[in-house]
PyMOL Python script that loads the backbone (N, CA, C, O; Angstrom):
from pymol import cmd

cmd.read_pdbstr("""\
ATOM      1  N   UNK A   1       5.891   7.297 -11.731  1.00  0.00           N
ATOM      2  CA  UNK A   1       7.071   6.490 -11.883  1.00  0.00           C
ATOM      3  C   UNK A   1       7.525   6.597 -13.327  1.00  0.00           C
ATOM      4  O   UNK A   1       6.842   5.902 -14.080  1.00  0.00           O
ATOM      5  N   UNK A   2       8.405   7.217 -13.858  1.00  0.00           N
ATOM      6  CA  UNK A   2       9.031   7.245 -14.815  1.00  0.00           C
ATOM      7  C   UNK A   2       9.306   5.782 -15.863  1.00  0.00           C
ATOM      8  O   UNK A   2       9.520   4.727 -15.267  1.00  0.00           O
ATOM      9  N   UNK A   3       9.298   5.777 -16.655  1.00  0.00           N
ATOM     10  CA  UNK A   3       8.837   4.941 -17.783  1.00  0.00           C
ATOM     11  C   UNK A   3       7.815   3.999 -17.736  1.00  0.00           C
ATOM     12  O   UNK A   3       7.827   2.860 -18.202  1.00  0.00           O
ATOM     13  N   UNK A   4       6.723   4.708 -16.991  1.00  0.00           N
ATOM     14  CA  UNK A   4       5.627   3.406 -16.791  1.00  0.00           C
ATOM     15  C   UNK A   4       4.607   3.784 -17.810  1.00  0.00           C
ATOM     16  O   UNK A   4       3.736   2.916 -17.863  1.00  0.00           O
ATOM     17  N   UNK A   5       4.377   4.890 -18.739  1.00  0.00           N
ATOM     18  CA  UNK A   5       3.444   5.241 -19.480  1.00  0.00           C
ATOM     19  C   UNK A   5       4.156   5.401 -20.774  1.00  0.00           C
ATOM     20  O   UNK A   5       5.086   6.149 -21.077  1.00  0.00           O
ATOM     21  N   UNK A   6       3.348   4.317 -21.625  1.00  0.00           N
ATOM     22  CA  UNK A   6       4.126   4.314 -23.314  1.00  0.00           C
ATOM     23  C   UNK A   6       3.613   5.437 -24.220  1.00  0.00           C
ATOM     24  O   UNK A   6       2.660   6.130 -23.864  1.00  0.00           O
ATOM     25  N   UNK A   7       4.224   5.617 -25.364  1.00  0.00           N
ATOM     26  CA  UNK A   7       4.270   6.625 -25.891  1.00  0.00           C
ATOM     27  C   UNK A   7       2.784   6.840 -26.162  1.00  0.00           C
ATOM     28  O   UNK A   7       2.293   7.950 -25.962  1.00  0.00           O
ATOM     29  N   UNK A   8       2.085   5.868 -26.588  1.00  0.00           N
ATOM     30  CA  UNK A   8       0.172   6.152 -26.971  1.00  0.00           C
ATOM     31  C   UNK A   8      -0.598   6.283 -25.588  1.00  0.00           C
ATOM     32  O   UNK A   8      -0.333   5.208 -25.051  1.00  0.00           O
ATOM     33  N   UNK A   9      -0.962   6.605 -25.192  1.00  0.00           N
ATOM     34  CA  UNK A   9      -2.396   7.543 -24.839  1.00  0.00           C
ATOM     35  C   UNK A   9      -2.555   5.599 -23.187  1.00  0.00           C
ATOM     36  O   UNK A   9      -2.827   4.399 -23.229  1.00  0.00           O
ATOM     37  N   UNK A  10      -2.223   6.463 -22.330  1.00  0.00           N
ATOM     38  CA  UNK A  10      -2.202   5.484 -21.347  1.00  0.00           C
ATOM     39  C   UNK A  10      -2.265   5.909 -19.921  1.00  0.00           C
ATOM     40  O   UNK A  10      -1.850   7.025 -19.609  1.00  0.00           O
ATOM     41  N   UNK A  11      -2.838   4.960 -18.893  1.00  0.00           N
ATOM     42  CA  UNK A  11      -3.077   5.531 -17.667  1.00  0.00           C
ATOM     43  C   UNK A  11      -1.901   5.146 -16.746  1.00  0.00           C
ATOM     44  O   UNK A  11      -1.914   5.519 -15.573  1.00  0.00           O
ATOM     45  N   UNK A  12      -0.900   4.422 -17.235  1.00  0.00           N
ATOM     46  CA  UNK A  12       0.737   4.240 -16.403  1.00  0.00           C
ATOM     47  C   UNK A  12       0.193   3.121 -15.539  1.00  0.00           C
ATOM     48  O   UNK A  12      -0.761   2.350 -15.641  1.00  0.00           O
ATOM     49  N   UNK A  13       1.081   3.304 -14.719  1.00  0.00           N
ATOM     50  CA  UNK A  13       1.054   1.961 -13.144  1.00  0.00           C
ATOM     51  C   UNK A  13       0.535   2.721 -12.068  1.00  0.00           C
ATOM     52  O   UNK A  13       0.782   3.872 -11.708  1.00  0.00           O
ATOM     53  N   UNK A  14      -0.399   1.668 -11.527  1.00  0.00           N
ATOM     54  CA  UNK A  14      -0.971   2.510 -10.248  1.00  0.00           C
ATOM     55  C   UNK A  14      -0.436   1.721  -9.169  1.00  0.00           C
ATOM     56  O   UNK A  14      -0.656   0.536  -8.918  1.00  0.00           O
ATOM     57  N   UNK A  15       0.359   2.618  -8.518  1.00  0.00           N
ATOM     58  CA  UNK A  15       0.974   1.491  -7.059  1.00  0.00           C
ATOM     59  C   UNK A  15       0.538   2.434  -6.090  1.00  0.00           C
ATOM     60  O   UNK A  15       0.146   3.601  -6.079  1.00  0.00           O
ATOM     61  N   UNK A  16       0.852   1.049  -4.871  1.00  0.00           N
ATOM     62  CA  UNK A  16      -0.047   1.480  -3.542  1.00  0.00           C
ATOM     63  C   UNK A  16       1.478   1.420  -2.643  1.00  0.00           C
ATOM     64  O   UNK A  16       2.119   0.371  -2.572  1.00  0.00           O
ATOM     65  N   UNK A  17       2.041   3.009  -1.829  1.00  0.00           N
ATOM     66  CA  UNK A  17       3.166   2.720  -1.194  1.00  0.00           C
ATOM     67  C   UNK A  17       2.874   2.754   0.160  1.00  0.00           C
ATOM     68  O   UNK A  17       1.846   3.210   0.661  1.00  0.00           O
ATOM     69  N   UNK A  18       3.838   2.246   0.746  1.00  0.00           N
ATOM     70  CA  UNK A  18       3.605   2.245   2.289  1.00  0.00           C
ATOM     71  C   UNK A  18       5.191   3.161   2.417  1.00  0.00           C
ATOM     72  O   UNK A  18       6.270   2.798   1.949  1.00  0.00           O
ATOM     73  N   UNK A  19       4.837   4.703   3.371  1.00  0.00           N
ATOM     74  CA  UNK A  19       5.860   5.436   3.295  1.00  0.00           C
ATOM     75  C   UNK A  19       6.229   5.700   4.872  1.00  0.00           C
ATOM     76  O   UNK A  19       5.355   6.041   5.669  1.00  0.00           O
ATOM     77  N   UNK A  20       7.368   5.545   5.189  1.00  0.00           N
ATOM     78  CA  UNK A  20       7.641   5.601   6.680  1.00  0.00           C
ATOM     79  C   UNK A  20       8.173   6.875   6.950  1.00  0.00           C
ATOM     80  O   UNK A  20       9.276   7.243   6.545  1.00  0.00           O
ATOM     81  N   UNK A  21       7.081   7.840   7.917  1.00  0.00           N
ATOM     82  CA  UNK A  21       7.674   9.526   7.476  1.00  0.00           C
ATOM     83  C   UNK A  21       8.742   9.485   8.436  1.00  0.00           C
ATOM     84  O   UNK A  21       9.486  10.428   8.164  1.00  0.00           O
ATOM     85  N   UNK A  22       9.126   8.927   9.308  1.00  0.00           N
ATOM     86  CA  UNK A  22      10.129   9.705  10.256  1.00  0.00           C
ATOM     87  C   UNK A  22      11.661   9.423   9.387  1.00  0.00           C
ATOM     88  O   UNK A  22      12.722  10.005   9.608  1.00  0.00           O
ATOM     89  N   UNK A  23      11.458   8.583   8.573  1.00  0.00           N
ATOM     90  CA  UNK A  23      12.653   8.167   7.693  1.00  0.00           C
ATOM     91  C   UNK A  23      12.107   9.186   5.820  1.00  0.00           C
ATOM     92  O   UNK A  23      12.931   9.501   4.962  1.00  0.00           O
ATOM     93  N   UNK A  24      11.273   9.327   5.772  1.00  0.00           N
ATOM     94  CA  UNK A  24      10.653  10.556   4.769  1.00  0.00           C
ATOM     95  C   UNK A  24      11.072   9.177   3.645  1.00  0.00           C
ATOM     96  O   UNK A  24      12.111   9.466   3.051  1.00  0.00           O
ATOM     97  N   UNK A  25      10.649   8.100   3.320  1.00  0.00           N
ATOM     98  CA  UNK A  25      11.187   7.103   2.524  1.00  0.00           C
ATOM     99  C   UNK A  25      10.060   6.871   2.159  1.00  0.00           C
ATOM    100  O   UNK A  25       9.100   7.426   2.692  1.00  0.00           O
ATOM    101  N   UNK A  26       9.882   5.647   0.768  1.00  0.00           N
ATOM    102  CA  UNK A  26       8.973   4.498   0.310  1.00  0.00           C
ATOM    103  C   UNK A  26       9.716   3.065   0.835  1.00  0.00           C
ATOM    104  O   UNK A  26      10.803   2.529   0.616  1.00  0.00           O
ATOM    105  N   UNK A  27       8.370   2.708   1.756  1.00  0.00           N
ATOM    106  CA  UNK A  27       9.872   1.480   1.891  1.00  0.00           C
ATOM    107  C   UNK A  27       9.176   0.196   1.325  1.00  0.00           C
ATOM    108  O   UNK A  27       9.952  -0.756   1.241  1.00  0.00           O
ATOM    109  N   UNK A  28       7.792  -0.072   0.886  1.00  0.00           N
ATOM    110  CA  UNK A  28       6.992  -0.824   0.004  1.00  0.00           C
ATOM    111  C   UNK A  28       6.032  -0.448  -0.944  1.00  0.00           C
ATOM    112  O   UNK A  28       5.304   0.532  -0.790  1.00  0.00           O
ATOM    113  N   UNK A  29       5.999  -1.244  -1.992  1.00  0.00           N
ATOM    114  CA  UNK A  29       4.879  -0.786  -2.954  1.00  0.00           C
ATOM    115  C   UNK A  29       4.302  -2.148  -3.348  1.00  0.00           C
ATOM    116  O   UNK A  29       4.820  -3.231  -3.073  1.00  0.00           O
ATOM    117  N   UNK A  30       3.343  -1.989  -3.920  1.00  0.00           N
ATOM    118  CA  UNK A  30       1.914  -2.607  -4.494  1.00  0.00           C
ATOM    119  C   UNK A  30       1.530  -2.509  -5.549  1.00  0.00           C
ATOM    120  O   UNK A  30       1.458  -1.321  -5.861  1.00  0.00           O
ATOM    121  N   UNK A  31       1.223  -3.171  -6.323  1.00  0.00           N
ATOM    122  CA  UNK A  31       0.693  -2.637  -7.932  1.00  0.00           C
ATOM    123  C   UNK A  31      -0.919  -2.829  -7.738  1.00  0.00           C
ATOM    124  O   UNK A  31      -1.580  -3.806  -7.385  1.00  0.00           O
ATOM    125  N   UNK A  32      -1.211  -1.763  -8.038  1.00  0.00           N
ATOM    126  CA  UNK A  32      -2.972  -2.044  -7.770  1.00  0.00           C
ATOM    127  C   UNK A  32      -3.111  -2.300  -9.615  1.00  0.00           C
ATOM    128  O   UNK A  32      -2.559  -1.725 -10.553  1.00  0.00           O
ATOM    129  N   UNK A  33      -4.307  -3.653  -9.544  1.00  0.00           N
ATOM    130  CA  UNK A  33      -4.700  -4.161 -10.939  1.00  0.00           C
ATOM    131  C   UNK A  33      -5.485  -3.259 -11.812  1.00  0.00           C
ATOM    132  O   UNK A  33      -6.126  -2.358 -11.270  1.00  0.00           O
ATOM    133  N   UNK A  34      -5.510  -3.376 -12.953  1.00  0.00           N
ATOM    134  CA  UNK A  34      -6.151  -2.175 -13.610  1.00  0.00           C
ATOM    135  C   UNK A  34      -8.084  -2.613 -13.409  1.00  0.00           C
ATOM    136  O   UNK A  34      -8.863  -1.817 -13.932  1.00  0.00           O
ATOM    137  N   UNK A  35      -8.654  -3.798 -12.695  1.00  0.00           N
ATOM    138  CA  UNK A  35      -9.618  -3.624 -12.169  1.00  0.00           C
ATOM    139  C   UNK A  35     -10.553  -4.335 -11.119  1.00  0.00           C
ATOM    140  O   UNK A  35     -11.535  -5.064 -10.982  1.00  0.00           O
ATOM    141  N   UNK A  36      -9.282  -3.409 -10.285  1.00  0.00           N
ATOM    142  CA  UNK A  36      -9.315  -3.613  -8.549  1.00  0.00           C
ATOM    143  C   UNK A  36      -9.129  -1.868  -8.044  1.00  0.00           C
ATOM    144  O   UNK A  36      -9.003  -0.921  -8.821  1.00  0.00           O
ATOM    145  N   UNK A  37      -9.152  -1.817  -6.852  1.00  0.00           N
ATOM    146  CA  UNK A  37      -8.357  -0.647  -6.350  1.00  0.00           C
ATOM    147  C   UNK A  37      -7.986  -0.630  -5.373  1.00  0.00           C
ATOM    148  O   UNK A  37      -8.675  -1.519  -4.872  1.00  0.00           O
ATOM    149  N   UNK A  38      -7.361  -0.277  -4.604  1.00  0.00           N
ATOM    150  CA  UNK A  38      -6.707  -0.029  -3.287  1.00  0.00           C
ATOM    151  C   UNK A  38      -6.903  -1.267  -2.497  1.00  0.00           C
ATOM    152  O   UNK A  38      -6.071  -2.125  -2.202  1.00  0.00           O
ATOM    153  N   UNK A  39      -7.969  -1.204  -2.257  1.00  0.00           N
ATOM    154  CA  UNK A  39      -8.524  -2.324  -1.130  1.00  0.00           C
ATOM    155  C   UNK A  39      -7.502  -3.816  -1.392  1.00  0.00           C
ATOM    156  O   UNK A  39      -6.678  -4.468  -0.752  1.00  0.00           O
ATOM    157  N   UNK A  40      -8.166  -3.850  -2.770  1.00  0.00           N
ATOM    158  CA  UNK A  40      -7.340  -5.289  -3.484  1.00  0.00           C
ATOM    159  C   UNK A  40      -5.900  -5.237  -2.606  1.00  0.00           C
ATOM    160  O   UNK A  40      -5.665  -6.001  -1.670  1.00  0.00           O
ATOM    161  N   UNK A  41      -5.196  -4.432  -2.975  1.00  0.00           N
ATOM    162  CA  UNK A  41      -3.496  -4.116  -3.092  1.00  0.00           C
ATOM    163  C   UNK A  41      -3.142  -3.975  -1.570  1.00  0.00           C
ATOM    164  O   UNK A  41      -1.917  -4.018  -1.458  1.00  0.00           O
ATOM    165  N   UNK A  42      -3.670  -3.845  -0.543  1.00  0.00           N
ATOM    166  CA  UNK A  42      -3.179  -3.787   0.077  1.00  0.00           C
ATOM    167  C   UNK A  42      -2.890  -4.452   1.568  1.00  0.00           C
ATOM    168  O   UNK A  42      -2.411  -4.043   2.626  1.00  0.00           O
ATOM    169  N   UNK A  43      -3.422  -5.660   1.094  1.00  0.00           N
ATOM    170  CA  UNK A  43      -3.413  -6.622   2.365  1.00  0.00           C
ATOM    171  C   UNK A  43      -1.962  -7.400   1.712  1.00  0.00           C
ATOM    172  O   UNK A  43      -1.147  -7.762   2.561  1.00  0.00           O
ATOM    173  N   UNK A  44      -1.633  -7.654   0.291  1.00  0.00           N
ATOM    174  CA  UNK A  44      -0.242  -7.715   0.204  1.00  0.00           C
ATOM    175  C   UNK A  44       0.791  -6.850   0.359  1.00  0.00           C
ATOM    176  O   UNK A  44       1.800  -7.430   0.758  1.00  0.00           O
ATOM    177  N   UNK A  45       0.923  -5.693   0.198  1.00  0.00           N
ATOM    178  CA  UNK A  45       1.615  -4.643   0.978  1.00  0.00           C
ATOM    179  C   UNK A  45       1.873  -4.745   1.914  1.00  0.00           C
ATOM    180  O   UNK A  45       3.045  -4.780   2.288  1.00  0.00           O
ATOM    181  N   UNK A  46       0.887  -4.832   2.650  1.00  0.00           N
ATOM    182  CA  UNK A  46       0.830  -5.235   4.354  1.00  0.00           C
ATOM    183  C   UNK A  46       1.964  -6.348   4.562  1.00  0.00           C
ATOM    184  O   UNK A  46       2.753  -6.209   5.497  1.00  0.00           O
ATOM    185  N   UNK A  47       2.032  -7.174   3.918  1.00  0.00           N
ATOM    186  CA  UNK A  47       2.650  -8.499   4.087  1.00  0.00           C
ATOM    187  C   UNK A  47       3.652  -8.437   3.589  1.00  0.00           C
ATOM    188  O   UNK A  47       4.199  -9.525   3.409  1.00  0.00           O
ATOM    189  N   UNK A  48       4.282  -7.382   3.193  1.00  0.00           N
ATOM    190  CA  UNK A  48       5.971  -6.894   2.753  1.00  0.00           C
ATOM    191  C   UNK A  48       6.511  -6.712   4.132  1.00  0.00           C
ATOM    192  O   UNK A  48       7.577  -7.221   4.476  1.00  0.00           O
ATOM    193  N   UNK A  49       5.840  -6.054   4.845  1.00  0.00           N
ATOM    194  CA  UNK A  49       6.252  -5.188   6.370  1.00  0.00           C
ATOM    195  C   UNK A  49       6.255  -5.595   7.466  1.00  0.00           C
ATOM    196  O   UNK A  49       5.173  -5.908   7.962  1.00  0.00           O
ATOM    197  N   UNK A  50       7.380  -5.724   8.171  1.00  0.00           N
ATOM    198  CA  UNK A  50       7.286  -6.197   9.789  1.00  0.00           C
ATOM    199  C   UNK A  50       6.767  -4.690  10.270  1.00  0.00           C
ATOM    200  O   UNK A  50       7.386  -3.632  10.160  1.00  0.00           O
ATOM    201  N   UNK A  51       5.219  -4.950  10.932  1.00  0.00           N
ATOM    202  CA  UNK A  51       4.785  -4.211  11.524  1.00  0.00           C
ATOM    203  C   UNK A  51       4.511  -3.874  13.131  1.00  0.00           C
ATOM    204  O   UNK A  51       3.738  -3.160  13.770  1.00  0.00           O
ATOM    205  N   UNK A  52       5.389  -4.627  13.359  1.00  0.00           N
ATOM    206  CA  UNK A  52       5.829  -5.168  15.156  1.00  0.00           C
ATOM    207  C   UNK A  52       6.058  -3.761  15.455  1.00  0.00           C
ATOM    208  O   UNK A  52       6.966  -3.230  14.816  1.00  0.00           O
ATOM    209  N   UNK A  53       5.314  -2.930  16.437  1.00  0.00           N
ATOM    210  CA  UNK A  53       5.308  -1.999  17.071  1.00  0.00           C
ATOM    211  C   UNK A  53       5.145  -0.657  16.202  1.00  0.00           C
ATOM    212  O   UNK A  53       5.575   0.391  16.685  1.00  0.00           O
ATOM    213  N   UNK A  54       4.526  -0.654  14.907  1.00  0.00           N
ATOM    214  CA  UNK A  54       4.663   0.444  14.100  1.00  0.00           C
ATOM    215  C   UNK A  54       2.893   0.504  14.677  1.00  0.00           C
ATOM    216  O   UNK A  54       2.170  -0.238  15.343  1.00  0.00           O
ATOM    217  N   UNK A  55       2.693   2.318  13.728  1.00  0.00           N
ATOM    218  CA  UNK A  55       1.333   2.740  14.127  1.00  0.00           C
ATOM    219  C   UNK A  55       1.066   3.029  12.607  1.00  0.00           C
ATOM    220  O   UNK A  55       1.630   3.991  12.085  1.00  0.00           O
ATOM    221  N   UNK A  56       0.087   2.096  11.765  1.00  0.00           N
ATOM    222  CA  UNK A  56      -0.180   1.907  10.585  1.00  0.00           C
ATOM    223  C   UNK A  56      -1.843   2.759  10.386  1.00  0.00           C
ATOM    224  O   UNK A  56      -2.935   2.523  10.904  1.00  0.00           O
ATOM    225  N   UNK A  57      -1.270   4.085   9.132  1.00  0.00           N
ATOM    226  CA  UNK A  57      -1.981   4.771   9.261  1.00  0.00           C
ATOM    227  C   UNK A  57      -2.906   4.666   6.984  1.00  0.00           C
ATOM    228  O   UNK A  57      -2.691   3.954   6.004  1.00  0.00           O
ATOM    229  N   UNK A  58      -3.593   5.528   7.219  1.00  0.00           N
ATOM    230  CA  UNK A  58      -4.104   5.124   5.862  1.00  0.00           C
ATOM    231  C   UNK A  58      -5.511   6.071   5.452  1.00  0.00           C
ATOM    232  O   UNK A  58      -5.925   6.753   6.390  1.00  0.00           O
ATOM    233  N   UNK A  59      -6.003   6.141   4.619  1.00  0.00           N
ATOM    234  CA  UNK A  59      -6.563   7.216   3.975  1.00  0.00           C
ATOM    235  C   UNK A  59      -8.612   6.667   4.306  1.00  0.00           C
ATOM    236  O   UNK A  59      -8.729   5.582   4.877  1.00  0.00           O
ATOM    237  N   UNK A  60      -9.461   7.132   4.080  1.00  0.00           N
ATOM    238  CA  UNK A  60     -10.703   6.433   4.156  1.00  0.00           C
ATOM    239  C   UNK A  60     -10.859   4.683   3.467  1.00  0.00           C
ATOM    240  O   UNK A  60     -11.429   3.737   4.011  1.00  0.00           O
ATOM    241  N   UNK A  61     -10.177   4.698   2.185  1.00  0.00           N
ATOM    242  CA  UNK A  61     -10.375   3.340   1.838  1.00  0.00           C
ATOM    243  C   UNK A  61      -9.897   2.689   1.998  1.00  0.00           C
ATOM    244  O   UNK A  61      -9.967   1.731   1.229  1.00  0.00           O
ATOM    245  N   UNK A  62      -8.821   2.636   3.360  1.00  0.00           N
ATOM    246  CA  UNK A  62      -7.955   2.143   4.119  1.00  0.00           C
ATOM    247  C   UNK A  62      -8.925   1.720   5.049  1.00  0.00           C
ATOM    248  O   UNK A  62      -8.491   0.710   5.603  1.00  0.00           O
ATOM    249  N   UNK A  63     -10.199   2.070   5.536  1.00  0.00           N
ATOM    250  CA  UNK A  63     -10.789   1.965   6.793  1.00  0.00           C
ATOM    251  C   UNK A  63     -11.356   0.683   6.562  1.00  0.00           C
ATOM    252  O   UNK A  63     -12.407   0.798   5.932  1.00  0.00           O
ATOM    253  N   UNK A  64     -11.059  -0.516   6.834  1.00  0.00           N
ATOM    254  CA  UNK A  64     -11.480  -2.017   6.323  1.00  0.00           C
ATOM    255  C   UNK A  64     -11.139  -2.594   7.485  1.00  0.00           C
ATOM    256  O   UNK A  64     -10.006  -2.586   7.968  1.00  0.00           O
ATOM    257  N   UNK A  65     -12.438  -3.275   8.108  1.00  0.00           N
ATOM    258  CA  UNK A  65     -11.654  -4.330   8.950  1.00  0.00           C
ATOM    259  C   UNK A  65     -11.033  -5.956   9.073  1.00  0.00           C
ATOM    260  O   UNK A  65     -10.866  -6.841   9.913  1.00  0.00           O
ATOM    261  N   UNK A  66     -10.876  -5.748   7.997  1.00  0.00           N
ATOM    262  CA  UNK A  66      -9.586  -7.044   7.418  1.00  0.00           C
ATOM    263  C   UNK A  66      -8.312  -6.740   7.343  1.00  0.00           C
ATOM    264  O   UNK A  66      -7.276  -7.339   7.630  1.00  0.00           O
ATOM    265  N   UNK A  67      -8.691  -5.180   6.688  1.00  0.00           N
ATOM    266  CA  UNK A  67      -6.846  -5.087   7.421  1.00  0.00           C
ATOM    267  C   UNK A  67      -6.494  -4.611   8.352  1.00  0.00           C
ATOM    268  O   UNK A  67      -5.309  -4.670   8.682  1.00  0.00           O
ATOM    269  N   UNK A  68      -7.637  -3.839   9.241  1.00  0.00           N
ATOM    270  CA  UNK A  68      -7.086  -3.152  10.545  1.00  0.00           C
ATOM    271  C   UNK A  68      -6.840  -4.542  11.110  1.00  0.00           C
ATOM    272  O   UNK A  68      -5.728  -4.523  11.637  1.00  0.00           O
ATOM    273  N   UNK A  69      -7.535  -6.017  11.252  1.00  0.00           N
ATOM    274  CA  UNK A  69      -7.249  -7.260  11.785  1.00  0.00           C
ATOM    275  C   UNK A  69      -5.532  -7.569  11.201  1.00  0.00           C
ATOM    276  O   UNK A  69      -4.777  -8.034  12.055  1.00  0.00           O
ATOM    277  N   UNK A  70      -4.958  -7.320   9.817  1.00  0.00           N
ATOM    278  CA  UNK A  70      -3.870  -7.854   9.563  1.00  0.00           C
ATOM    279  C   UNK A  70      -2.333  -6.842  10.136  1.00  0.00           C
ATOM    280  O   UNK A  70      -1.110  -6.936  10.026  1.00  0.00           O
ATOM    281  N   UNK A  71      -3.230  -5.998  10.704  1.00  0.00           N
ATOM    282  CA  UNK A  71      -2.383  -5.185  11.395  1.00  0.00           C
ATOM    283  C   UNK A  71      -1.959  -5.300  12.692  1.00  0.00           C
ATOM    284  O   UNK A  71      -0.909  -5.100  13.302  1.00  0.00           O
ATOM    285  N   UNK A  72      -3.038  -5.668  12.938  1.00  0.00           N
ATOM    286  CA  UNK A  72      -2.841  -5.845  14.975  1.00  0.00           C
ATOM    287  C   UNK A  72      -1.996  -7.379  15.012  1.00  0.00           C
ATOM    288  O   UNK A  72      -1.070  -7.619  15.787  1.00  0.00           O
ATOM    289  N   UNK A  73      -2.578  -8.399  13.928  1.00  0.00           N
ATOM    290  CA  UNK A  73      -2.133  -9.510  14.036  1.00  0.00           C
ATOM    291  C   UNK A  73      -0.518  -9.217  13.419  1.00  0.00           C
ATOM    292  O   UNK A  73       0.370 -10.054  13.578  1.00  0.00           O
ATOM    293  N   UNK A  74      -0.421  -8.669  13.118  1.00  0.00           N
ATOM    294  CA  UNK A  74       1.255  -8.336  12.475  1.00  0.00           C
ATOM    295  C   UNK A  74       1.674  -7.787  13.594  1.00  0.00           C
ATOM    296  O   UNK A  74       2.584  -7.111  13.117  1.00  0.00           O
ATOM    297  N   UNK A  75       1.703  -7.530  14.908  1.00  0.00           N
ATOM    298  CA  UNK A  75       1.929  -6.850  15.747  1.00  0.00           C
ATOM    299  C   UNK A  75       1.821  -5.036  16.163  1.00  0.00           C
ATOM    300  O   UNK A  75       2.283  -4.339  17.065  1.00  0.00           O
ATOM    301  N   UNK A  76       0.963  -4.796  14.975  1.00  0.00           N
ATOM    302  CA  UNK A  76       1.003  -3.526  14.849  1.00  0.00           C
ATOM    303  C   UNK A  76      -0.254  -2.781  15.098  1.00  0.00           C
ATOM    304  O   UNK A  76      -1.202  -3.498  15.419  1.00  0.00           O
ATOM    305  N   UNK A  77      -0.484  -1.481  15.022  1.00  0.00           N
ATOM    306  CA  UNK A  77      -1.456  -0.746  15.914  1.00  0.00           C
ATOM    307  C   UNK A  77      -1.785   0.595  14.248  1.00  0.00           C
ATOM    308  O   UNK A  77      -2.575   1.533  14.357  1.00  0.00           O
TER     309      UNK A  77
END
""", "prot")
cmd.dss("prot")
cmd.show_as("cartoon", "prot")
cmd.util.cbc("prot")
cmd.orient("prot")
């Protein structure tokens, strides 16, 4: 993301997006804390999104079952 890293010696913003491919978009993001990671960030993400009939997909540290629960309970799969 463009101007997120200052001129001295820095690791920028780490965000967590939720990208909807059939629309090839970002349609939410997340700021993951500088010490947390993924996991943290993304049960609020989750909670940006009406997930009523979507099929919510995600990487290994995605594999949590707190949020596969905030998924189904969001209506989503």
């Amino acid at each position: 993301m463009r101007g997120t890293i200052p001129v001295r010696p820095s690791n920028g913003v780490h965000l967590l997006a939720a990208y909807q491919a059939d629309h090839g978009r970002v349609v939410a993001q997340a700021a993951v804390g500088s010490k947390t990671n993924e996991i943290g960030a993304a049960p609020a993400l989750l909670e940006q999104l009406d997930l009523t009939g979507m099929v919510v997909t995600g990487d290994a540290m995605q594999a949590q079952r707190q949020l596969s629960r905030q998924v189904v309970e969001a209506g989503g799969d």
